[in-house]
C-alpha positions as CSV (number, residue, x, y, z in Angstrom):
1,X,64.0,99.9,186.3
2,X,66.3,97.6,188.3
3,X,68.4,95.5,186.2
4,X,67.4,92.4,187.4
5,X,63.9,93.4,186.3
6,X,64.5,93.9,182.7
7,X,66.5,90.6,182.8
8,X,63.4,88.7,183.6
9,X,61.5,90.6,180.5
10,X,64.3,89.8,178.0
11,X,63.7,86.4,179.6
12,X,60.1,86.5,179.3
13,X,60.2,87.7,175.6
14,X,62.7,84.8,174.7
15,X,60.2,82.3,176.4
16,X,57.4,83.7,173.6
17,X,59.3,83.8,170.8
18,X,60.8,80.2,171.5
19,X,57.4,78.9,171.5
20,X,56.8,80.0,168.4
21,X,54.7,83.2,168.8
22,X,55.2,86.1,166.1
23,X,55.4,89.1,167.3
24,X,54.3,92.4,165.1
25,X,57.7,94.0,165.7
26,X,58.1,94.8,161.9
27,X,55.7,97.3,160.2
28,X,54.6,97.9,156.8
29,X,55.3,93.7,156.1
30,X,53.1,92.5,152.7
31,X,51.4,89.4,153.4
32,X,52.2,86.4,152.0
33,X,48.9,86.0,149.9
34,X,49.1,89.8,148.6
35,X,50.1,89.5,144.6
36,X,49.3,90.5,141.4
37,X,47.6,87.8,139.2
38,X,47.1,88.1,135.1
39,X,44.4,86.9,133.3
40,X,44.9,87.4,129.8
41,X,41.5,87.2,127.1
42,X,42.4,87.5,123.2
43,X,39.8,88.3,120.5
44,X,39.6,89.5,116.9
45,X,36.4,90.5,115.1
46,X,35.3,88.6,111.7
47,X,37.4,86.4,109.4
48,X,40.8,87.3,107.7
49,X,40.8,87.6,104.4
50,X,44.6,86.2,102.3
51,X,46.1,89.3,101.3
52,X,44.6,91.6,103.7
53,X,44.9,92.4,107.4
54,X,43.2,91.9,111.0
55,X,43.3,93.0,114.3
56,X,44.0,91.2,117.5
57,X,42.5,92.2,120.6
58,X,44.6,91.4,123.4
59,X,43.4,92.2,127.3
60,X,45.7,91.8,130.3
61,X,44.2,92.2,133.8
62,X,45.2,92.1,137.0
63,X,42.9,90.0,139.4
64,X,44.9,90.0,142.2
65,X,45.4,92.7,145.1
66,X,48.5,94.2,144.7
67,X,49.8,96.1,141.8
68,X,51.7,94.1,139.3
69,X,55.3,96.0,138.3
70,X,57.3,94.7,135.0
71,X,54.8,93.7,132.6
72,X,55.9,92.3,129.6
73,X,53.4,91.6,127.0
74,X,54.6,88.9,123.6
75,X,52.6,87.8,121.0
76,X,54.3,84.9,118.4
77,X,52.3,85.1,115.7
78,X,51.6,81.9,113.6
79,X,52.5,81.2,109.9
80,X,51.0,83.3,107.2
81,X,50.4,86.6,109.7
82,X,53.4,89.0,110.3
83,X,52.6,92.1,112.6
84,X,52.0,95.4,111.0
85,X,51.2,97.6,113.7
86,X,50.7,97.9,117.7
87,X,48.5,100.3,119.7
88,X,47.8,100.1,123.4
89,X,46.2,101.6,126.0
90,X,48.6,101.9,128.7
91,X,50.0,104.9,129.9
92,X,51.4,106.8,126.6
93,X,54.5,107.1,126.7
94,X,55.2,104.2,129.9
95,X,55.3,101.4,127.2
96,X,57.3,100.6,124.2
97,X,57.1,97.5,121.3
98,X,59.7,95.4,119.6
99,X,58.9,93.5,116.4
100,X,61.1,90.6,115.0
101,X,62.7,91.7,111.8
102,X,60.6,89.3,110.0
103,X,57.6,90.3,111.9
104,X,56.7,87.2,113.3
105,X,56.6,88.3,116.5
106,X,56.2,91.4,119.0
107,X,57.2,92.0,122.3
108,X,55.9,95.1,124.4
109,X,57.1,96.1,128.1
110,X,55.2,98.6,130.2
111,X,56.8,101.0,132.9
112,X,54.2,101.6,134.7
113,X,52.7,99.4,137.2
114,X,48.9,97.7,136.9
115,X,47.1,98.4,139.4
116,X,44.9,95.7,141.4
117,X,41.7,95.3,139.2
118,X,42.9,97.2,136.5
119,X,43.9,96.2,132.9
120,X,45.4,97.2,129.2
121,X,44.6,96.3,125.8
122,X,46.6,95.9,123.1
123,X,45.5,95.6,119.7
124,X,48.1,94.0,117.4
125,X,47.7,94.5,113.2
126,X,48.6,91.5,111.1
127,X,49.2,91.5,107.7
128,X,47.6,88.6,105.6
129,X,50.1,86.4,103.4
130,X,48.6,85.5,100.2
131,X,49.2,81.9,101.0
132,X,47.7,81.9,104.4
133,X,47.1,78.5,105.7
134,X,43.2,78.7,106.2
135,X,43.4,78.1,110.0
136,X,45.7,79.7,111.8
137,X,45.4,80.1,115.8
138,X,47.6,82.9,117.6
139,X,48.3,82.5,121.3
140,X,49.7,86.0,123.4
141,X,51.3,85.9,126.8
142,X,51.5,88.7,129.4
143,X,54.1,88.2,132.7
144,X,54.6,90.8,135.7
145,X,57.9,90.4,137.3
146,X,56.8,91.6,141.0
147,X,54.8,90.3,143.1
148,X,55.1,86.8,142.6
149,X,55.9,86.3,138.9
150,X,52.4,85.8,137.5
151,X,52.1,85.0,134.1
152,X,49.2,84.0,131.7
153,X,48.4,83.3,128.3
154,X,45.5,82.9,125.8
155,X,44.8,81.4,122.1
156,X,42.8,82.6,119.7
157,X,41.6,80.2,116.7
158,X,41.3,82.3,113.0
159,X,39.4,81.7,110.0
160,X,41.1,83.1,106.9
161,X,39.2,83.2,103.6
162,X,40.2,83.6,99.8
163,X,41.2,81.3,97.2
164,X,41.2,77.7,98.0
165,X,39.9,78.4,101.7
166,X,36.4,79.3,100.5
167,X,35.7,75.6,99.0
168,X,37.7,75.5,95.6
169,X,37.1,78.2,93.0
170,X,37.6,81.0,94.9
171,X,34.3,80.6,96.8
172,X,32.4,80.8,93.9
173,X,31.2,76.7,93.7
174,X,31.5,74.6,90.7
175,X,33.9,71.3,90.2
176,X,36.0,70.1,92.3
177,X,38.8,69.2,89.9
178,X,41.1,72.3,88.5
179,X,39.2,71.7,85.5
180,X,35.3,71.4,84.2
181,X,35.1,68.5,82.2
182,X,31.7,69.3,81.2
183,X,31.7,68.9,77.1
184,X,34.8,67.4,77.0
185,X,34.4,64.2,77.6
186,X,31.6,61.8,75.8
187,X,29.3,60.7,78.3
188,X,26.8,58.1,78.1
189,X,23.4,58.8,78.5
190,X,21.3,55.5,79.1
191,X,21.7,53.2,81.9
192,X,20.7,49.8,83.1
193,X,18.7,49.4,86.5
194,X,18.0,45.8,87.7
195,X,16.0,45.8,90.6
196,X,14.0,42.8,91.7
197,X,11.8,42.1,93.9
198,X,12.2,39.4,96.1
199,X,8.5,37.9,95.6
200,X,7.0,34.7,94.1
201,X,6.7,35.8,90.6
202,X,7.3,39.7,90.7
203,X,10.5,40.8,89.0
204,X,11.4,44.8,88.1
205,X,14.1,44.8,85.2
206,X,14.4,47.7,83.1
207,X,17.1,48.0,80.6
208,X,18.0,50.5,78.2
209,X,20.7,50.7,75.1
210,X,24.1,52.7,75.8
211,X,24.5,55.6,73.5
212,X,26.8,58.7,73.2
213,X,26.0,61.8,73.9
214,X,25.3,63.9,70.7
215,X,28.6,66.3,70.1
């Protein structure tokens, strides 16, 4: 080729590109819209009981088209739960936990990357303080570092049951006070009812004599 001829194609090529044409010199280039995208869902199964324990179900999942690499999974637990134990089904031995020394808290970060589709579970144990509030709600988060930083979170409202959260007498009923005052305190056994009726010449009135109860 004459070198005046491949002048006029590095020309021509300069013309294309200056108007703004790409050109599909690179290969292997991700697309813009290819990412991974969480969607985290958290569950646990029947009430919690003061003094006793529960499990949350936590599910991460990937709804986007590429593989998501970094994930780090966190759950802050609210007051009156502490975490007692984590299990999860990612690849064993690709992820690894960290609980706050007072357990209010866990963190969990996974080696291996989830795939496009695909999704863990982890199921975090909490313990049940004596003194539980009797609402509680727990929120867990999930991020992926690569592609595109997605990050997602979910809330889970709990019932816990036991002493004064099952209506005042440990569940069982019966007066509202922290006492019965039933047989304590004379109470009077006759009362006056006035009703009239508001009639030319009709008028209800019954009345009956106070008394005390008989000890």
């Amino acid at each position: 080729m004459s070198t005046h001829g491949w002048s006029r194609r590095i020309a021509g090529l300069a013309t294309v590109m200056g108007l703004g044409v790409v050109l599909p010199l690179t290969t292997g280039a991700v697309p813009a819209y290819a990412q991974a995208q969480l969607s985290v869902t958290k569950t646990h199964e029947g009430d919690f009981a003061r003094g006793g324990f529960g499990d949350y179900l936590i599910t991460v999942t990937n709804v986007g088209d590429e593989a998501g690499e970094g994930l780090v999974f966190e759950d802050t637990l609210p007051t009156g739960l502490t975490v007692n134990a984590v299990t999860s089904s990612a690849p064993a031995g690709q992820w690894d936990c960290a609980t706050a020394a007072d357990g209010s808290s866990v963190v969990c970060t996974v080696a291996s990357d989830l795939p496009a589709d695909g999704s863990w579970t982890f199921t975090v144990q909490v313990r049940v303080a004596a003194d539980a509030p009797c609402t509680v709600t727990n929120m867990a988060t999930a991020t992926v570092a690569q592609p595109g930083g997605s990050s997602d979170s979910a809330s889970d409202p709990t019932r816990i049951t036991g002493g004064d959260c099952d209506g005042g007498n440990g569940g069982n009923g019966g007066s509202i006070l922290p006492i019965n005052l039933s047989g304590i305190l004379p109470m009077f056994n006759n009362i006056s009812i006035n009703n009239n009726i508001h009639s030319p010449g009709a008028i209800n009135n019954t009345r009956q004599t106070f008394g005390l109860n008989a000890p």
